[in-house]
DOMAR-329814 format. One record per residue (C-alpha): y, z negated, x; residue in three letters. Coordinates in pm, 1 decimal. Each point is the difference from the previous one (the first is absolute). Layout:
BEGIN
{yy=Y zz=Z xx=X residu=ALA};
...
% end
This chain:
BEGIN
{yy=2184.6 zz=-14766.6 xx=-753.9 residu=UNK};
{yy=-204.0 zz=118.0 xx=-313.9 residu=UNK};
{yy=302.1 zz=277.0 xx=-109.8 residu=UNK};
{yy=-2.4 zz=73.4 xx=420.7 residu=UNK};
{yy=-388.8 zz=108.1 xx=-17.6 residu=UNK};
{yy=74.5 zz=147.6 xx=-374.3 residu=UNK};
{yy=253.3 zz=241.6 xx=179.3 residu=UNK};
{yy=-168.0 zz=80.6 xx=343.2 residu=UNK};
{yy=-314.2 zz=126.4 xx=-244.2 residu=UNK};
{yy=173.8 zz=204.4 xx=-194.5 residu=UNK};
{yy=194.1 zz=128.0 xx=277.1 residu=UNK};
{yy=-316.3 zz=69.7 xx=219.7 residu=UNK};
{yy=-183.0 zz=137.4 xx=-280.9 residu=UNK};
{yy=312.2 zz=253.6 xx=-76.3 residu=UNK};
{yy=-30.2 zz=148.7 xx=378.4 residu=UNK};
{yy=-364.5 zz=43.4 xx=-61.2 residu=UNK};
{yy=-17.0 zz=112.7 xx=-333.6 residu=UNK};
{yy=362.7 zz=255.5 xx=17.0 residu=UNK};
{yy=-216.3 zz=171.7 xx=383.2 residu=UNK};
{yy=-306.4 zz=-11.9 xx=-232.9 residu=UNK};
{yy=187.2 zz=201.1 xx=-272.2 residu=UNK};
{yy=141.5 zz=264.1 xx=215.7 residu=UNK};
{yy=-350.7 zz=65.6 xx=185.1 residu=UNK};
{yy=-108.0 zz=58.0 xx=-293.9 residu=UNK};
{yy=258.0 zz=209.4 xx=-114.9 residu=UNK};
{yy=-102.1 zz=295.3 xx=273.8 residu=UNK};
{yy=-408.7 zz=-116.7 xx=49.9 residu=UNK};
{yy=-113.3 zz=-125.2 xx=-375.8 residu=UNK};
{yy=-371.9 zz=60.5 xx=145.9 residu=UNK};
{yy=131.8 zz=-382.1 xx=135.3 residu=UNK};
{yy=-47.8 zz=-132.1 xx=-316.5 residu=UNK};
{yy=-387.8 zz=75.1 xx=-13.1 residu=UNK};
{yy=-70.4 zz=-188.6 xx=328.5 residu=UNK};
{yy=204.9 zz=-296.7 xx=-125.6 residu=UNK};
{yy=209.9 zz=-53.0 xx=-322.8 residu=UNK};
{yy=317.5 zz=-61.9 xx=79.4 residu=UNK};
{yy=58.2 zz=-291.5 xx=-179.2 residu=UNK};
{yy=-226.3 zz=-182.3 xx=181.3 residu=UNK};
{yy=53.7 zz=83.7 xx=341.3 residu=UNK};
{yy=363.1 zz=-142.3 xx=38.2 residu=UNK};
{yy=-93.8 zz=-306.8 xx=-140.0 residu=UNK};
{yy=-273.8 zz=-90.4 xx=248.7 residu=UNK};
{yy=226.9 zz=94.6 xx=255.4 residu=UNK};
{yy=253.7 zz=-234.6 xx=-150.3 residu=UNK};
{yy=-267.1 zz=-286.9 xx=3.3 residu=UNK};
{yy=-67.0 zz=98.4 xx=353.3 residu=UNK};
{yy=315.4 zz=-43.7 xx=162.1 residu=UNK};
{yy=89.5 zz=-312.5 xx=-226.2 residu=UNK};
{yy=-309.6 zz=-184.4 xx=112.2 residu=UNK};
{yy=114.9 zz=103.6 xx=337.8 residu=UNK};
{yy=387.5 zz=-156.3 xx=-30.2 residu=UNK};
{yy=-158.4 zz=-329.6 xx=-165.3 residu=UNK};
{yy=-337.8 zz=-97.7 xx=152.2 residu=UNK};
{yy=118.8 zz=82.0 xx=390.9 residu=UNK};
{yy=271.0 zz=-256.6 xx=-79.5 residu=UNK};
{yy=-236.3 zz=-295.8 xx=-23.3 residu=UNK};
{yy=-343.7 zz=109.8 xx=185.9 residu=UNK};
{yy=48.9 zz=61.3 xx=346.9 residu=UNK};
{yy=-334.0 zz=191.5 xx=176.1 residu=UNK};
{yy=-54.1 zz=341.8 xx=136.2 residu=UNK};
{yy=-93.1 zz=129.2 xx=-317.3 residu=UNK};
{yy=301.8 zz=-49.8 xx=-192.9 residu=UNK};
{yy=197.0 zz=119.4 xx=313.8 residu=UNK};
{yy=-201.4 zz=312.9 xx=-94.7 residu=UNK};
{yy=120.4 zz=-32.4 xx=-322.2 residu=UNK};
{yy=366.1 zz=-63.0 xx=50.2 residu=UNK};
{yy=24.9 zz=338.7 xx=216.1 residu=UNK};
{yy=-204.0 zz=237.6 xx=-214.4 residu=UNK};
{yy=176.3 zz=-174.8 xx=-345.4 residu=UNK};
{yy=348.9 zz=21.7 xx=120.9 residu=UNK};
{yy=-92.6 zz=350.7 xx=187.0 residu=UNK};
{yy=-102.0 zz=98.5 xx=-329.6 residu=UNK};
{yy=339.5 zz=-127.7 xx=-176.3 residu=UNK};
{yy=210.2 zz=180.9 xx=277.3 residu=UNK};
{yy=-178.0 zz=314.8 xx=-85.4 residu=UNK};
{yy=64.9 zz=-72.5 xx=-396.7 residu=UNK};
{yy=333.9 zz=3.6 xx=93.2 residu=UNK};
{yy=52.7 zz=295.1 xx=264.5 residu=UNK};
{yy=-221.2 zz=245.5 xx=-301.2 residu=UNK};
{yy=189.4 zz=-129.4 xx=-273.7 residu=UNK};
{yy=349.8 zz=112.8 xx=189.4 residu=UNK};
{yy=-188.7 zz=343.2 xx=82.8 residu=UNK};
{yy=-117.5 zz=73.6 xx=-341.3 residu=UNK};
{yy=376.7 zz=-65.7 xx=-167.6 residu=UNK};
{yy=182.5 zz=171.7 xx=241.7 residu=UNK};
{yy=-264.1 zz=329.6 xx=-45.4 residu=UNK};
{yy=-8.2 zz=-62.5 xx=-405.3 residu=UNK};
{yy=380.4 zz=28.5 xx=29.6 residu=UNK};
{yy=-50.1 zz=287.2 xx=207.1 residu=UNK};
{yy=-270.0 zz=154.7 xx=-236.9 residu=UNK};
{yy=239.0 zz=-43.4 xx=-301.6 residu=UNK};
{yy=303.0 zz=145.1 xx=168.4 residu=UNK};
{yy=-245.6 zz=308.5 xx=90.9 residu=UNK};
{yy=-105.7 zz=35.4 xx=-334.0 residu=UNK};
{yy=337.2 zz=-1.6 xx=-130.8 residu=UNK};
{yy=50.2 zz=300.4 xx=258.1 residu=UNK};
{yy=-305.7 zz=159.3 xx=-173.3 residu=UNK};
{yy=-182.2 zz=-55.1 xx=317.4 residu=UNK};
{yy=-332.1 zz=-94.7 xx=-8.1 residu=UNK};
{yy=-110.6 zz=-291.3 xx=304.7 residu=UNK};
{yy=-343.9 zz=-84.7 xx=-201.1 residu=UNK};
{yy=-222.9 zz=170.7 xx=241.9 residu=UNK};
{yy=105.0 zz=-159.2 xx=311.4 residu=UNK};
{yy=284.9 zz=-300.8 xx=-30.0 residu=UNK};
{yy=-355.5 zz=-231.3 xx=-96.4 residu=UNK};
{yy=-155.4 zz=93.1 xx=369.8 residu=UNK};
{yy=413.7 zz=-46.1 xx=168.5 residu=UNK};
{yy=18.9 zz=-365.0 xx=-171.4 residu=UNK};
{yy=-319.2 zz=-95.4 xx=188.3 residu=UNK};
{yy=104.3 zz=114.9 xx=302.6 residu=UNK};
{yy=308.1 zz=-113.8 xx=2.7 residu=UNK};
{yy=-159.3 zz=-326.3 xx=-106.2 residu=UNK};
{yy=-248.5 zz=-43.9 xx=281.3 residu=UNK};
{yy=282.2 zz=137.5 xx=239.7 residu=UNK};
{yy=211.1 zz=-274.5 xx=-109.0 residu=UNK};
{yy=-265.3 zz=-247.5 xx=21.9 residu=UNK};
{yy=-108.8 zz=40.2 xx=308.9 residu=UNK};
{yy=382.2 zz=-24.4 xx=153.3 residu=UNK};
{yy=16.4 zz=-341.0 xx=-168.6 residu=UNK};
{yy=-318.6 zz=-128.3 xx=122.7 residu=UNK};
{yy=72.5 zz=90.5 xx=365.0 residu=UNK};
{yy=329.1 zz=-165.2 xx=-55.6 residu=UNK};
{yy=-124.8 zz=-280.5 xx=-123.3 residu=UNK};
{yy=-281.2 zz=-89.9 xx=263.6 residu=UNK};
{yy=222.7 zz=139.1 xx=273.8 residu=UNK};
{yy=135.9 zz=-256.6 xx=218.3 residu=UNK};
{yy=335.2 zz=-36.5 xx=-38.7 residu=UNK};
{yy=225.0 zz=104.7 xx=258.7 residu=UNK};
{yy=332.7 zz=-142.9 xx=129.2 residu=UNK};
{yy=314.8 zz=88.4 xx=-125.6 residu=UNK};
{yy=317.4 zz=-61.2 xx=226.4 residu=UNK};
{yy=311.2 zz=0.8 xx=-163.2 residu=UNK};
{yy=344.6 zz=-22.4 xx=228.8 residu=UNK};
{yy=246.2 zz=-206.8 xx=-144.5 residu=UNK};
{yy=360.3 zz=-133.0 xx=125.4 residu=UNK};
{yy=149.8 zz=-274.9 xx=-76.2 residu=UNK};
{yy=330.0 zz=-200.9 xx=155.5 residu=UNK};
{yy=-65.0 zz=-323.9 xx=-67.1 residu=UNK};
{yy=-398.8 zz=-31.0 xx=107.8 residu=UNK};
{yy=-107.7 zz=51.6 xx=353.1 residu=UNK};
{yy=-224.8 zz=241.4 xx=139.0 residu=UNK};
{yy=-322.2 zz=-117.9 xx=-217.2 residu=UNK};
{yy=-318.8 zz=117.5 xx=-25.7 residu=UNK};
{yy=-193.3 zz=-117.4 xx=-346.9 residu=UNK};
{yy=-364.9 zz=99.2 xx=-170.6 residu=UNK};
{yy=-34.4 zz=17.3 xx=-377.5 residu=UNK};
{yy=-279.2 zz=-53.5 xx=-168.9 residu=UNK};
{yy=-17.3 zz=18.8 xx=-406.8 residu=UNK};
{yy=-217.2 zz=123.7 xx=-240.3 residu=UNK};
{yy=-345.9 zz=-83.3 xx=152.5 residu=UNK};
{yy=-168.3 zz=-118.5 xx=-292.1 residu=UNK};
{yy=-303.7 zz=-141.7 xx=278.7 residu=UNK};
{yy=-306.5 zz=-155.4 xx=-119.5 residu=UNK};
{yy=-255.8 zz=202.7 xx=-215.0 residu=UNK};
{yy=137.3 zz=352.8 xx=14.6 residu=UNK};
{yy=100.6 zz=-29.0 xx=364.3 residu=UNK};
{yy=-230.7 zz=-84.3 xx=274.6 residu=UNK};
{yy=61.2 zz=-275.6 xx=324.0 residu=UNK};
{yy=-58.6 zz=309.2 xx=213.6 residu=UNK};
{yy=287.6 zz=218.5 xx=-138.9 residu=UNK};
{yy=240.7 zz=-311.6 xx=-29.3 residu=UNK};
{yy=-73.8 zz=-80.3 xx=398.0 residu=UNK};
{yy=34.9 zz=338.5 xx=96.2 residu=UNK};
{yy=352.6 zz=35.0 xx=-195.6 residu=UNK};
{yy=105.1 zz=-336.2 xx=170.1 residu=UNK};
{yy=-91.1 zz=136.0 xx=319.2 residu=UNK};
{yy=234.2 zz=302.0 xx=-6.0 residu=UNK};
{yy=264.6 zz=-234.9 xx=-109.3 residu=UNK};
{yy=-64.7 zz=-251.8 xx=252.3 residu=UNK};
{yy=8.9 zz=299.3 xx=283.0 residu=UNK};
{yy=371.5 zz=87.0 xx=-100.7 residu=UNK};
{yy=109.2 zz=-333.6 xx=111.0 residu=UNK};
{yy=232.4 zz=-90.2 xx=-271.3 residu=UNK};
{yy=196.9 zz=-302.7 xx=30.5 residu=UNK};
{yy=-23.6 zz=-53.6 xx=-350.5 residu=UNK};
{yy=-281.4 zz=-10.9 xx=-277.2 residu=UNK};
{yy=118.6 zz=27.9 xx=-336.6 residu=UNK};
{yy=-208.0 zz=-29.3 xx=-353.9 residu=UNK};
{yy=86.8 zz=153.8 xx=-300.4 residu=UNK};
{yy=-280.6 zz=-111.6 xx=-269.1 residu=UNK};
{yy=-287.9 zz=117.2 xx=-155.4 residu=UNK};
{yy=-202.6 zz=-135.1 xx=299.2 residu=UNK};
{yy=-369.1 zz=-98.0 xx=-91.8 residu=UNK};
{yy=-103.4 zz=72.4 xx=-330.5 residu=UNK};
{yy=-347.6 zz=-109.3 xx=-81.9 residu=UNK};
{yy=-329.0 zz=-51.4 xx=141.9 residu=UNK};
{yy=-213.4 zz=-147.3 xx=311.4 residu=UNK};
{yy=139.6 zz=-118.5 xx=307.4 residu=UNK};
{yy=393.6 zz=-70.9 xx=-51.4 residu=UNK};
{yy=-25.0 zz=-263.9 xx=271.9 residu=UNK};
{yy=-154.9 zz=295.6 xx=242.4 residu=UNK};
{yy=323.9 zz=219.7 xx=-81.0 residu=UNK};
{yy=277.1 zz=-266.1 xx=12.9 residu=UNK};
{yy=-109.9 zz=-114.8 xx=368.2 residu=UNK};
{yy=-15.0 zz=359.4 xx=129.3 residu=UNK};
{yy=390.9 zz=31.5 xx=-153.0 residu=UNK};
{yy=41.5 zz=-340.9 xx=126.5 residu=UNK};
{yy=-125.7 zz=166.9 xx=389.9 residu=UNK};
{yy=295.8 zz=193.9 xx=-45.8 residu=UNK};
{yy=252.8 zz=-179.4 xx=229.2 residu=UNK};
{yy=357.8 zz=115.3 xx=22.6 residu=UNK};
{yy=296.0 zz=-109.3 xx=205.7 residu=UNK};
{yy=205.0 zz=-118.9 xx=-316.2 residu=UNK};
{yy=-294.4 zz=-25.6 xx=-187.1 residu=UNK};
{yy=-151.0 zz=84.8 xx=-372.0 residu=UNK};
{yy=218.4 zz=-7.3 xx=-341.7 residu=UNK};
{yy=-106.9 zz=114.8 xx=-327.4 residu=UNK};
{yy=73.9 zz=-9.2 xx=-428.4 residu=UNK};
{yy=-261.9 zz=28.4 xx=-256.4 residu=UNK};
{yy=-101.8 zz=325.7 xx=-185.2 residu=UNK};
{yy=-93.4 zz=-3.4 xx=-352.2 residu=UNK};
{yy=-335.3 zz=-6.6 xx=61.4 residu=UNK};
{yy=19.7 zz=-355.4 xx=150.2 residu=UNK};
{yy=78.4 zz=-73.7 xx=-369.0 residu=UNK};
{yy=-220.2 zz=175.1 xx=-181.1 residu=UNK};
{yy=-340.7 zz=-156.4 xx=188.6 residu=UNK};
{yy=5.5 zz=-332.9 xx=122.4 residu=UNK};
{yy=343.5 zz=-116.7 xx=89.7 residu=UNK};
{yy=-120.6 zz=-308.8 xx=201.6 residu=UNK};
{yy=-267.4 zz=200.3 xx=236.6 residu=UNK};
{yy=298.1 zz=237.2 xx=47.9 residu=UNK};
{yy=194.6 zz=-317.3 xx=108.6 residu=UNK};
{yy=-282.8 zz=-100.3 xx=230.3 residu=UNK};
{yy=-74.4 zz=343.0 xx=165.1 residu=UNK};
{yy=423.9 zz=36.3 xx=85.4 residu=UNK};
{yy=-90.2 zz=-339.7 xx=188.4 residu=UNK};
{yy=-287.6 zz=77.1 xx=153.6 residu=UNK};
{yy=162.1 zz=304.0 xx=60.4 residu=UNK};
{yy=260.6 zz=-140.7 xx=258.8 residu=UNK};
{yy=259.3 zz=155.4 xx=-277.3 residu=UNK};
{yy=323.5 zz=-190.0 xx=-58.2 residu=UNK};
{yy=8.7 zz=86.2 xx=-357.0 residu=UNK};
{yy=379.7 zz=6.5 xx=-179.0 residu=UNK};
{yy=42.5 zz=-62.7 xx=-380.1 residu=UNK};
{yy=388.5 zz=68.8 xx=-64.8 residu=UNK};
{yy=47.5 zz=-119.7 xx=344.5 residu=UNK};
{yy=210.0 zz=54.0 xx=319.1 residu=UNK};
{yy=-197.0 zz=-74.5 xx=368.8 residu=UNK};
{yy=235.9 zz=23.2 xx=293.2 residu=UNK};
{yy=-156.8 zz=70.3 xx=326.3 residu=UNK};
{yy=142.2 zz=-128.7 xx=337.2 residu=UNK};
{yy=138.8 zz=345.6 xx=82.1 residu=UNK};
{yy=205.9 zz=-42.9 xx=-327.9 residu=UNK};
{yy=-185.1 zz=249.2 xx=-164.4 residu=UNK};
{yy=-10.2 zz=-110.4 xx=-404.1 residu=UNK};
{yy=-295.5 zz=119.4 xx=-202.9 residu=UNK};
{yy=16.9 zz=-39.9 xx=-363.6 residu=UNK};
{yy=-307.4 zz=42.7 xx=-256.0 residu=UNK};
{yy=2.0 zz=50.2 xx=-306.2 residu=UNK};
{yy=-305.8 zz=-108.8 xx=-275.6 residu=UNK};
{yy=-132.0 zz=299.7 xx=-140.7 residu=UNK};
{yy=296.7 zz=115.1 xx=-243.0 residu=UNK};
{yy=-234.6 zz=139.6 xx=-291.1 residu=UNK};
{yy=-278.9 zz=-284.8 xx=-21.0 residu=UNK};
{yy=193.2 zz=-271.4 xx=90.0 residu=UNK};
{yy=283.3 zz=145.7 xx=-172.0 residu=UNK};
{yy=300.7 zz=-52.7 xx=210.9 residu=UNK};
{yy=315.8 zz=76.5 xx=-149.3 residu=UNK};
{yy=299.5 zz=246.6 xx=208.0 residu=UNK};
{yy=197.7 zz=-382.7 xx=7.1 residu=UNK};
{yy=-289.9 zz=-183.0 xx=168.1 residu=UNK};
{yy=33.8 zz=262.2 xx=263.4 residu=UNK};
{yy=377.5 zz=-7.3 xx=11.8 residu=UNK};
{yy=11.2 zz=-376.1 xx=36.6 residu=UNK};
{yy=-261.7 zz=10.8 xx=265.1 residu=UNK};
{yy=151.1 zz=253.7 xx=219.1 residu=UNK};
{yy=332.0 zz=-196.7 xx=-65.2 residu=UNK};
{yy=-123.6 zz=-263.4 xx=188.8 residu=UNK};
{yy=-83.8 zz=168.2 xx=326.3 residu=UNK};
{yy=257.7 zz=39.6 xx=302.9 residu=UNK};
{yy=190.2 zz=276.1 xx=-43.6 residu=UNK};
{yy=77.9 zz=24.6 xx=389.0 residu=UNK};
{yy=-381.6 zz=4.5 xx=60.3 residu=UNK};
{yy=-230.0 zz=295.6 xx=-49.5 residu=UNK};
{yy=-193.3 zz=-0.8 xx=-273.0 residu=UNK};
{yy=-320.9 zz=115.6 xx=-158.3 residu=UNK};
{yy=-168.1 zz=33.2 xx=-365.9 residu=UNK};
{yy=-340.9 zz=-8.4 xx=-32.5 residu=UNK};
{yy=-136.5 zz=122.9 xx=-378.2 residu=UNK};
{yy=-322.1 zz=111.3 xx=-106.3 residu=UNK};
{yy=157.8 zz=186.8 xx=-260.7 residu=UNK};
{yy=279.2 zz=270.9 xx=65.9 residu=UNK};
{yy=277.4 zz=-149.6 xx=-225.7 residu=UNK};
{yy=319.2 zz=-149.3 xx=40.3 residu=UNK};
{yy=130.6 zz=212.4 xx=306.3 residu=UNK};
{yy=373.5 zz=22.4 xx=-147.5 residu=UNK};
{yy=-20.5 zz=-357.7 xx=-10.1 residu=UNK};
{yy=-88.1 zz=-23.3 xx=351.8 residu=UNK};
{yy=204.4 zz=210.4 xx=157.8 residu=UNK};
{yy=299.4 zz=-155.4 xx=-182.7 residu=UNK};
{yy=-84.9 zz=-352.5 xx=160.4 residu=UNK};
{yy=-2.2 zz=146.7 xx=366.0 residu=UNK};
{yy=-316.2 zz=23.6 xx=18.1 residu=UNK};
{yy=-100.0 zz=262.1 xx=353.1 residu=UNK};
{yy=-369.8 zz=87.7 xx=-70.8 residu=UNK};
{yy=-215.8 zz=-46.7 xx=-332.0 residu=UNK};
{yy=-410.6 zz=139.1 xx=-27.2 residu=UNK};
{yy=-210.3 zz=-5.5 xx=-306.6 residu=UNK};
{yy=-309.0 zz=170.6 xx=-117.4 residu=UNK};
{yy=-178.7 zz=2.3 xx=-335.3 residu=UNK};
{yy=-10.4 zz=355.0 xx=-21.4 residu=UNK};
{yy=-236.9 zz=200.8 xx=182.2 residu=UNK};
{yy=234.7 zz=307.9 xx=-42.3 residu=UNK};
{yy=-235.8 zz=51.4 xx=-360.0 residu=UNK};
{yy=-341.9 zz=-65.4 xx=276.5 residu=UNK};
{yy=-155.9 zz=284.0 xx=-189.6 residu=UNK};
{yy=179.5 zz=308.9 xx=-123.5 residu=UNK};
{yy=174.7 zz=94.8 xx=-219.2 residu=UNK};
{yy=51.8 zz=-373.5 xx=-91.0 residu=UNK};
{yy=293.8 zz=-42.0 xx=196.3 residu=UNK};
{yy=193.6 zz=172.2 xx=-276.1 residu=UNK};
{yy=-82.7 zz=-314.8 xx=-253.3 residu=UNK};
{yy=81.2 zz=-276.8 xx=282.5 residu=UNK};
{yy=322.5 zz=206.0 xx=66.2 residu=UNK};
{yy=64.9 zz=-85.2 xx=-421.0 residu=UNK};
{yy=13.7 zz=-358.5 xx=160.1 residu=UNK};
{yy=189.4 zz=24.2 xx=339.0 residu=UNK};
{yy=244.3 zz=209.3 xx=79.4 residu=UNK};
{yy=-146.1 zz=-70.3 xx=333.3 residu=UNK};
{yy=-356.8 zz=16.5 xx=99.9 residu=UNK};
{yy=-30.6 zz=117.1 xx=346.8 residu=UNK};
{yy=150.8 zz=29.3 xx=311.6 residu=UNK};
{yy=355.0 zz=-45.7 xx=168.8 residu=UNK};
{yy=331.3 zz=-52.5 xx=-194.8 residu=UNK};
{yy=363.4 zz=-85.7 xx=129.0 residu=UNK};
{yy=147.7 zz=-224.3 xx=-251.6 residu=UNK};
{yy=405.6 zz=-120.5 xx=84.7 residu=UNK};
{yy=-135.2 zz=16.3 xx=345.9 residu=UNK};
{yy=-334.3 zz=-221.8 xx=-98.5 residu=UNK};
{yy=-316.4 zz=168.0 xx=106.3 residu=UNK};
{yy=-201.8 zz=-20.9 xx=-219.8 residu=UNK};
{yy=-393.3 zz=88.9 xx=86.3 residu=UNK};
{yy=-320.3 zz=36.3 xx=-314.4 residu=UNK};
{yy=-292.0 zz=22.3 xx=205.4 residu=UNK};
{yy=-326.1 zz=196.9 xx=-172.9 residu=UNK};
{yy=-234.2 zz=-294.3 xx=124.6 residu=UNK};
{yy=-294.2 zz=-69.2 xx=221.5 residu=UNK};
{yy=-274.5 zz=160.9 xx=-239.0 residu=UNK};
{yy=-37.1 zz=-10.3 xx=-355.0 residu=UNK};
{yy=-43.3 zz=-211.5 xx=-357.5 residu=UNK};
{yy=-301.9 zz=82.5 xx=-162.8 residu=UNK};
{yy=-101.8 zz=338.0 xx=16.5 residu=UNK};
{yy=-85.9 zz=88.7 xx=364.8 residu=UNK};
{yy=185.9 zz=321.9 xx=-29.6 residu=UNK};
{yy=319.4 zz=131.2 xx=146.7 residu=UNK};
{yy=187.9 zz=347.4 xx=-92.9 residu=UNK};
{yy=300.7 zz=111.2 xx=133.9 residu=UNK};
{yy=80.7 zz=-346.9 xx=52.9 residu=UNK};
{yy=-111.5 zz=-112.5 xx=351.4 residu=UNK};
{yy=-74.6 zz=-395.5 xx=81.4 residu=UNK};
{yy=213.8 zz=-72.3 xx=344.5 residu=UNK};
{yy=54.3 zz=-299.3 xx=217.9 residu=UNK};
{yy=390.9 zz=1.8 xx=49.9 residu=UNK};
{yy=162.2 zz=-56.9 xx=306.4 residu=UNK};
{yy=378.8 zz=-65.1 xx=-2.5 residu=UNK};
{yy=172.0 zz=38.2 xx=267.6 residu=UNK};
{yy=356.0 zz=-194.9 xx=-47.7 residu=UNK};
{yy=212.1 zz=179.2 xx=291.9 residu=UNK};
{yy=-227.8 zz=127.4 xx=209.3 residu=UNK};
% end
């Protein structure tokens, strides 16, 4: 934990202090109104007090503080990316003998608050649903609502969570399916796990843990699944009375499950029955698809949440968003139901998936 908070300050002061830098590259007058030095690191001291106090005090004013600290961050982030891409673009100008000093300083802070802006409407937009068409042979015609990535409790409100159950719950799936990172921390879990737990389906609610279920407290994650209505699989198979089998996995990275846990899993289901994985984390899909299995859906990803830091999750997956044919698997990475963190969204939309299995 101690080298985790060593390397988030040195990372958050970096975005600060490398925008800082290039400000005052093209304004130095910047320097006068506040040294330099100084302002990144009470900026860093900001935003740090914001990720650990709003993790333990729960009242309206460190809700204030979680959404202007981790506002802040996400704008750390979004200038830093501006002010590299123009200092690379500055250098290969000067190399031209081309001089950019009288106006590139005024384009990077436009380009900046541009960018910003996008990614705060994405990020407090509510977030729309995505249909996506899929046939399969062996399954029915099947109707099923995905919901990942919601990260509820102190950076999402009750009200946004209802409303993004209601446009579920008006699509009429006949089947609810979880994919982690569910509540994360805060006030009222019991208040969000019976309005999930309203959600009734026809062949009801199924769900794996995220990594974030690990990282906070593992048991309240337990008890919210429950109180959720959620049959929760750990490296299981459920079969429901249609035959349908639904297999989830633990999350692979946290709970590190191994490419022959999931092989022997899938080994054990029916081959002549339909089948599908459940897995927070979009790994293993050769594996799948080699054990018959018709259907698999992860999440994890965000497609990078804010750009362009899709690029360094795509380092990770070869996957991260959307849908992939795999030996006849389909394979779906959803971008999830809002965000982790930083309330922002760029070029990476939160959705509420509806698939609709031959249809």
């Amino acid at each position: 934990m101690a080298a985790f908070f060593i390397l988030s300050t040195i990372v958050i002061w970096g975005l600060f202090a490398t925008t800082g830098l290039w400000l005052l590259t093209f304004f130095p007058a910047l320097g006068k109104i506040s040294p330099a030095g100084w302002l990144p690191i009470l900026c860093t001291l900001f935003v740090l007090a914001g990720l650990s106090l709003t993790r333990t005090h729960y009242n309206i004013f460190t809700s204030l503080l979680y959404y202007s600290s981790y506002i802040l961050f996400g704008l750390a982030f979004i200038a830093f990316c501006v002010s590299a891409g123009c200092a690379v673009l500055f250098l290969l100008l000067k190399i031209c003998h081309v001089s950019a000093r009288a106006y590139l300083g005024m384009v990077s802070i436009a380009v900046t608050a541009i960018l910003f802006i996008c990614a705060l409407w994405g990020g407090f937009s509510a977030p729309k649903i995505k249909r996506i068409a899929i046939a399969s042979p062996r399954l029915p015609a099947l109707k099923i609502a995905l919901v990942s990535d919601a990260h509820l409790g102190m950076g999402v409100s009750y009200e946004r969570w209802d409303q993004a159950l209601s446009r579920l719950e008006n699509e009429k799936p006949d089947l609810l399916l979880i994919l982690g990172d569910v509540f994360e921390y805060g006030p009222h879990a019991d208040k969000y796990a019976a309005r999930l737990a309203a959600f009734q389906t026809p062949l009801g609610s199924y769900g794996v843990l995220g990594n974030h279920e690990y990282y906070n407290d593992f048991q309240t994650a337990l008890d919210f699944y429950q109180k959720a209505g959620i049959t929760l699989l750990q490296n299981e198979i459920f079969t429901l009375p249609s035959g349908i089998q639904i297999a989830g996995l633990k999350d692979i990275k946290t709970a590190r499950v191994s490419a022959q846990e999931v092989t022997d899993l899938l080994a054990t289901a029916d081959e002549k029955k339909p089948l599908i994985l459940l897995s927070h984390t979009p790994s293993y899909a050769e594996e799948a698809a080699a054990h018959h299995t018709d259907l698999m859906f992860s999440g994890h990803t965000h497609n990078g949440q804010i750009w362009p830091f899709n690029y360094l999750v795509k380092l990770q997956f070869s996957r991260i968003y959307g849908l992939f044919n795999i030996d006849g698997m389909k394979f779906y990475i959803t971008s999830g139901m809002f965000y982790w963190g930083i309330p922002l969204r760029l070029f990476a939309p939160a959705e509420l998936p509806i698939i609709e299995v031959n249809r």
